[in-house]
N, C-alpha and C positions, 0 to 999 in steps of 0.2 A: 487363371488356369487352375486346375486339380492339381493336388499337392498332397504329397505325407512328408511332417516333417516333427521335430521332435527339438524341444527345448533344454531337456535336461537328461543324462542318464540314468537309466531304467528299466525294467521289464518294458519288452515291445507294447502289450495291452494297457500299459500305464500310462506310457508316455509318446509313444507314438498318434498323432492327428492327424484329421484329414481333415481338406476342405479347399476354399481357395486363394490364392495368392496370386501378386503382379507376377506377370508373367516378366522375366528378365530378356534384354536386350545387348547382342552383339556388339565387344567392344573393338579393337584392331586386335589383329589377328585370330577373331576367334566366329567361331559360326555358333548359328541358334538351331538346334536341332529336335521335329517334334518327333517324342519320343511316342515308339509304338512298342517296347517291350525294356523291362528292366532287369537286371538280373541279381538275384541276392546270392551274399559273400558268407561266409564265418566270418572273415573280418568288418562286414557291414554290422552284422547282428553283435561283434565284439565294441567295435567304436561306438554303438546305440546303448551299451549295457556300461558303459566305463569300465569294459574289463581290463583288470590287475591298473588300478588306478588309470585310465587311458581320462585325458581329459580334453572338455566338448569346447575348441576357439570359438566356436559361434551361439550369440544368442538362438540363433533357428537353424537349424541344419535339415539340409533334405536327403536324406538317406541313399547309399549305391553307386556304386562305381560305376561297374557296368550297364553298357544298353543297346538298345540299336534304332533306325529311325531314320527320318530324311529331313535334310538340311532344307529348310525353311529362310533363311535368312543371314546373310556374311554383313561382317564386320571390315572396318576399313582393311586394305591389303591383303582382304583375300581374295582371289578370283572370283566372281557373279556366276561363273560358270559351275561351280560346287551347289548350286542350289538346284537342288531336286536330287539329288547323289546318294542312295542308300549307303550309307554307313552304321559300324558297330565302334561303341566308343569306351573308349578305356580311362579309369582311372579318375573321371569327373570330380571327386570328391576327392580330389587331393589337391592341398591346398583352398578348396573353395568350400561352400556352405551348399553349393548348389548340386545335389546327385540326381539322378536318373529317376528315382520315384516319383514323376511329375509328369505335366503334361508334354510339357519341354525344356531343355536343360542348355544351358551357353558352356560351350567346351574352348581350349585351342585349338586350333584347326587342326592340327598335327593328332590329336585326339581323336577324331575322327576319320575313321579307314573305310575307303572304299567297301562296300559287301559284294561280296561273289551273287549275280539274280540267285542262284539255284538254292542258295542260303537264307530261310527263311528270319522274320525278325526275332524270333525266339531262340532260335542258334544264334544268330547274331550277338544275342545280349549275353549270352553264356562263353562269352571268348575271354576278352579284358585276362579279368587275376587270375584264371586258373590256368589259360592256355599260355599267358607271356610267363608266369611262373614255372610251367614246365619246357616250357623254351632255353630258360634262361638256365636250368637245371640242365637241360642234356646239352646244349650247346655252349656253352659260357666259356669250355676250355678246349673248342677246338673241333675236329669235326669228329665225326664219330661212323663211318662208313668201316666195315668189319668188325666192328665191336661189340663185346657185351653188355646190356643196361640192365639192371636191378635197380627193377620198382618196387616198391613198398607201397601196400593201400593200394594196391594198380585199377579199385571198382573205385577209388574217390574222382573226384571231379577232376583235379591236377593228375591224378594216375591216368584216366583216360587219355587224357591229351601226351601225357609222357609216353604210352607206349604207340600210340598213335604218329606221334614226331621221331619217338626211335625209329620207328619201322620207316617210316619215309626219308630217315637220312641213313637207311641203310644198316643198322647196328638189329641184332637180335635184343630180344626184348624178353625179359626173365618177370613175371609179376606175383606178388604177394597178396594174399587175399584172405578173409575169415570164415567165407563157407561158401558153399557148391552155387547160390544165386550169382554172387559177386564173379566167382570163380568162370561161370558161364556167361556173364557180361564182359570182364577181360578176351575171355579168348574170340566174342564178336569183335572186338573193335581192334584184332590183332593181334593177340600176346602168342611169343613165340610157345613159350612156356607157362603154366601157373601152377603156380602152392601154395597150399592151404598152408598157414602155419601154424593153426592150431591143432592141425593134423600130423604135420609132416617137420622134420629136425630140418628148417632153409639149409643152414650149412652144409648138411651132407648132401641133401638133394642137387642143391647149386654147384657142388663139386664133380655131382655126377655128370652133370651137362655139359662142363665148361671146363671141367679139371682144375686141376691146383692154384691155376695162372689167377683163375676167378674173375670178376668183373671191372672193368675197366669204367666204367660209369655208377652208382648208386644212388637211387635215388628216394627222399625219406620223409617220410609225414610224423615217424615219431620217432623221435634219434634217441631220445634215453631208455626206451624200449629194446633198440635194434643197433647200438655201440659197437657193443662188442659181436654180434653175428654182424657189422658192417665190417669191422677190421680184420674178419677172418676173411669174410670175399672182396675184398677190394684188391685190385690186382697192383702189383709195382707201375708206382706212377701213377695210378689211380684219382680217381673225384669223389669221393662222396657231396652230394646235395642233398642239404636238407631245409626243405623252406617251413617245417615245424618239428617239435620236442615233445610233441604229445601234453603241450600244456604243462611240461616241466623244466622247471626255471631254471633248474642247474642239472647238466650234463656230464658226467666221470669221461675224461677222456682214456682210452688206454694207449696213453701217448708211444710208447715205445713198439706196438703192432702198426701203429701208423708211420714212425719214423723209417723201422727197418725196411718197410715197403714204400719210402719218399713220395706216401700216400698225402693227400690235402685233404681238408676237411670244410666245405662253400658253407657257409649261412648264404639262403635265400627270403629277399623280403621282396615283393615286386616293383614296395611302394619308393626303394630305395634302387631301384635300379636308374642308371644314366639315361639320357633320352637316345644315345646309342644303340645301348642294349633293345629299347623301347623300341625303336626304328626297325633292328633288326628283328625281334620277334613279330611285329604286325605285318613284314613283308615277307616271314618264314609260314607264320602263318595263313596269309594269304593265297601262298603258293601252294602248301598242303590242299587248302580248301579245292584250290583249283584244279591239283593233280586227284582229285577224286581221297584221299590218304586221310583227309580228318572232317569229323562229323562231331555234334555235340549230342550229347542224349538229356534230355531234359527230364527229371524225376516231377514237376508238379506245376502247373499253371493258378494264380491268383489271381482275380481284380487289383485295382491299384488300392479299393477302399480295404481290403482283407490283407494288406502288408503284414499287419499283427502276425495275423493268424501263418501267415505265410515265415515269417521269422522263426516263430515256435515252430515248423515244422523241421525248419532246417535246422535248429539247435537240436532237434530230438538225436538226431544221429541215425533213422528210423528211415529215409530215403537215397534211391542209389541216382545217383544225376544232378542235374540244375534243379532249382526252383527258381522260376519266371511269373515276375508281373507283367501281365498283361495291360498296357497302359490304352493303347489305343484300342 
């Protein structure tokens, strides 16, 4: 089978290959699914780059978490009846060598979630880390029906889905944004509210909306950026979630804004979630899909041979949406 896969950490053009490889085969409990779309991560192009020391367990690693595709082939104990099943597949590449950048990739079953037909393979591939990442963000502490959420980055990949999940569990949705493209992407996919904030003071504007009480949810792409404007909106009893730091290693808490408000503060990793957590976001998600409430937007489609090129785009920081290989 076609295969991009990578030996050692590096610039994607250095060290990422193509060509071909044995095709892998279903063990118990797991199905072989050919893949027709893969979807690239920040954290794929981080684990291909060894960033901040990240190191590669396998001599050949095949790149991506996410995909989507149809089950071609089960392994012992799983029903025969799964084969021909569109599904979208999360997280492939954890724990194993084997990702979604291929022609086909052996998962656990459990990995493998039914697809909505109306959902193409290319949304499909775009669910996995950004949509269970903002699941796990707005729901993780309960439910959120009359509440307020503040998102941060609300045009990134985990923003869209975060205001997209707010809105269909009922919470009003506040997002954050760096200029009027982004700004006008938010408010298609739902946002109750959006600010600019390289325009606009968040905190006062936020206070406008929602008053002193402030937000009951937050949610954050760069925490040592947004600390202190999160400890001023976080409401008593509060969540802040943040499944990043803006790429900064140490954090200043202002602990005693978060005490007197018996506010919490969630670190988010997806890859670190229970298979609970897992369970419940692929079948939150799936509901969204089908109550019409969540769509993906895809910034750019690749060959599977232009992965390269496809990494560098998503590192520029320069597109708003997914970037999808196109495998099939």
């Amino acid at each position: 089978m076609k295969a991009i896969w990578y030996e050692q950490p590096g610039e994607a053009a250095a060290v990422l290959q193509y060509g071909d490889i044995e095709q892998p085969q279903p063990g118990p409990g797991e199905v072989l699914v050919r893949v027709h779309a893969s979807g690239v991560n920040p954290s794929d192009t981080k684990f291909r780059s060894g960033w901040m020391g990240l190191k590669q367990p396998y001599p050949r690693t095949i790149p991506h978490n996410d995909g989507a595709g149809i089950i071609e082939a089960v392994g012992e104990g799983v029903p025969s009846s799964r084969v021909g099943e569109r599904v979208w597949i999360y997280e492939a590449q954890r724990g194993s060598a084997w990702g979604t950048a291929a022609d086909s990739v052996v998962v656990p079953t459990h990995k493998a979630v039914p697809l909505p037909e109306w959902f193409d393979f290319a949304a499909g591939a775009s669910l996995g880390v950004p949509a269970m990442t903002a699941h796990f963000s707005i729901f993780s502490d309960g439910p959120i029906a009359g509440k307020t959420i503040l998102i941060h980055g609300g045009a990134g990949a985990v923003g869209l889905y975060a205001i997209q999940l707010a809105k269909w569990g009922g919470a009003q949705a506040i997002a954050t944004v760096s200029n009027d493209e982004k700004a006008e992407i938010a408010t298609q996919y739902s946002a109750d509210h959006v600010l600019n904030y390289r325009q606009e003071n968040i905190v006062t504007r936020v206070r406008e909306l929602v008053g002193k009480r402030g937000c009951d949810r937050i949610v954050d792409v760069a925490l040592a950026a947004n600390m202190d404007i999160n400890a001023k909106l976080v409401a008593r009893n509060g969540v802040i979630a943040a499944y990043e730091s803006g790429n900064a290693p140490q954090v200043t808490i202002p602990f005693y804004d978060l005490l007197y408000k018996n506010a919490a503060l969630r670190t988010v990793l997806v890859y670190a979630m229970d298979e609970e957590a897992h369970a419940a976001a692929a079948r939150d998600i799936n509901r969204a899909i089908v109550d019409g409430a969540l769509w993906a937007k895809i910034a750019a489609h690749y060959p599977l041979a232009e992965t390269a090129q496809a990494h560098d785009a998503l590192d520029s920081g320069q597109l708003i949406g997914k970037v999808v290989i196109d495998v099939a």
